[in-house]
C-alpha positions in Angstrom: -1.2 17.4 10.8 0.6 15.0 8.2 -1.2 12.5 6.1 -0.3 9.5 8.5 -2.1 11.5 11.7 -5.3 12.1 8.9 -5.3 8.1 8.1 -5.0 7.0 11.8 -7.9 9.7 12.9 -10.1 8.3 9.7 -10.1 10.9 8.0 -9.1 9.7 5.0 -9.9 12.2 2.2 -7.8 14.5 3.6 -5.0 11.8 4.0 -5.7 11.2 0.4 -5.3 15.2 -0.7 -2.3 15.5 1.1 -0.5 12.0 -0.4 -1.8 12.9 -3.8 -0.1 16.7 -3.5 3.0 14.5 -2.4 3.0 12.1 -5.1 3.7 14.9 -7.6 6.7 16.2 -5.6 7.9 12.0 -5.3 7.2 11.3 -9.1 8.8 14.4 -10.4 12.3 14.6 -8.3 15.0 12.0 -8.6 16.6 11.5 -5.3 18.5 8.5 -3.6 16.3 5.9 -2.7 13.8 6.9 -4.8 12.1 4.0 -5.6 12.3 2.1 -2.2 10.2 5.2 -0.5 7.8 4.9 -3.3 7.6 1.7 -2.6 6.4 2.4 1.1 4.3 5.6 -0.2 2.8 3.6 -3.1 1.4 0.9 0.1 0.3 3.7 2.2 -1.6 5.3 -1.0 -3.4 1.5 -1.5 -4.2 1.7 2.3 -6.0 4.8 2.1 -8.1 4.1 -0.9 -8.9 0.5 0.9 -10.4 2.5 3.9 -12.8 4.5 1.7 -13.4 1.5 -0.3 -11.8 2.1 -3.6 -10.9 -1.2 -4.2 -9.5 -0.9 -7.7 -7.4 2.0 -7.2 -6.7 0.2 -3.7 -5.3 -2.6 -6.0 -3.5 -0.6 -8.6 -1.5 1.2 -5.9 -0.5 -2.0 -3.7 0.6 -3.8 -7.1 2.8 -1.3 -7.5 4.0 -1.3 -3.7 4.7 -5.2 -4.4 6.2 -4.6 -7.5 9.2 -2.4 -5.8 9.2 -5.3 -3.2 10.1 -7.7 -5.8 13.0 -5.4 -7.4 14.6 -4.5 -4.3 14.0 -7.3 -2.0 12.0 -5.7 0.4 10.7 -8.3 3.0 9.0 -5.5 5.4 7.2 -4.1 2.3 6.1 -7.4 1.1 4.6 -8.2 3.9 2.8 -5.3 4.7 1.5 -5.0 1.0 0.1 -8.7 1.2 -1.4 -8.0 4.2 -3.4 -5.1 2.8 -4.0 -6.8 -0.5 -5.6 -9.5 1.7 -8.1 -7.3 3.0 -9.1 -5.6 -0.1 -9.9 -9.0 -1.5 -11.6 -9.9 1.9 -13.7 -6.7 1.5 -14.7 -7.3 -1.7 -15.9 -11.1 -0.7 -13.3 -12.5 -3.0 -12.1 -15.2 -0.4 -9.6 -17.4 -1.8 -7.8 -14.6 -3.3 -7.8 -12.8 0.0 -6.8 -16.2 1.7 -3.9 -17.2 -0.6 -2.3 -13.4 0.2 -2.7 -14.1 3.7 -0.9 -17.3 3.1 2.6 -15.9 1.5 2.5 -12.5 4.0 2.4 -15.5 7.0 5.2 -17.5 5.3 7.2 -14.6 5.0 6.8 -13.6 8.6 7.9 -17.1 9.5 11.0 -16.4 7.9 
């Protein structure tokens, strides 16, 4: 079972044990497109701390998600990223913030 079938089944620490064990291999090796997977890995890593409520290590990880959005003009990522960083926001009752990242992942799907 991979790390996306552990997330989707809620069992999320062992989606979390198997994406930390894969972060090692991603940070350590230079290949092409590097830093557009960890983009997408870096969003999926924020998603998984989100569902068992680590909200600051939630954060960290989808900043860094939006930050390779920004360098390599990733829409799809962007959008996805604001859309989680919404909810972590929502979760933690923090509801402009939440709102206002709802706001830009909605303009950019109008796009």
């Amino acid at each position: 079972m991979d790390w996306l079938a552990y997330a989707n089944d809620n069992k999320n620490d062992q989606a979390l044990e198997m994406l930390n064990k894969s972060a090692v291999v991603f940070e350590k090796n230079d290949f092409q497109g590097k830093e557009f997977n960890l983009g997408f890995f870096y969003n999926q890593l924020g998603r998984v701390y989100m569902q068992l409520s680590d909200y600051t290590k939630a954060e960290k990880y989808i900043n860094k998600a939006l930050t390779v959005a920004e360098n390599l003009s990733i829409v799809d990522l962007k959008i996805s990223a604001y859309y989680y960083m919404g909810e972590i926001l929502f979760h933690q009752k923090k509801w402009d913030a939440a709102e206002s990242y709802y706001i830009k992942r909605l303009a950019l799907e109008k796009k």
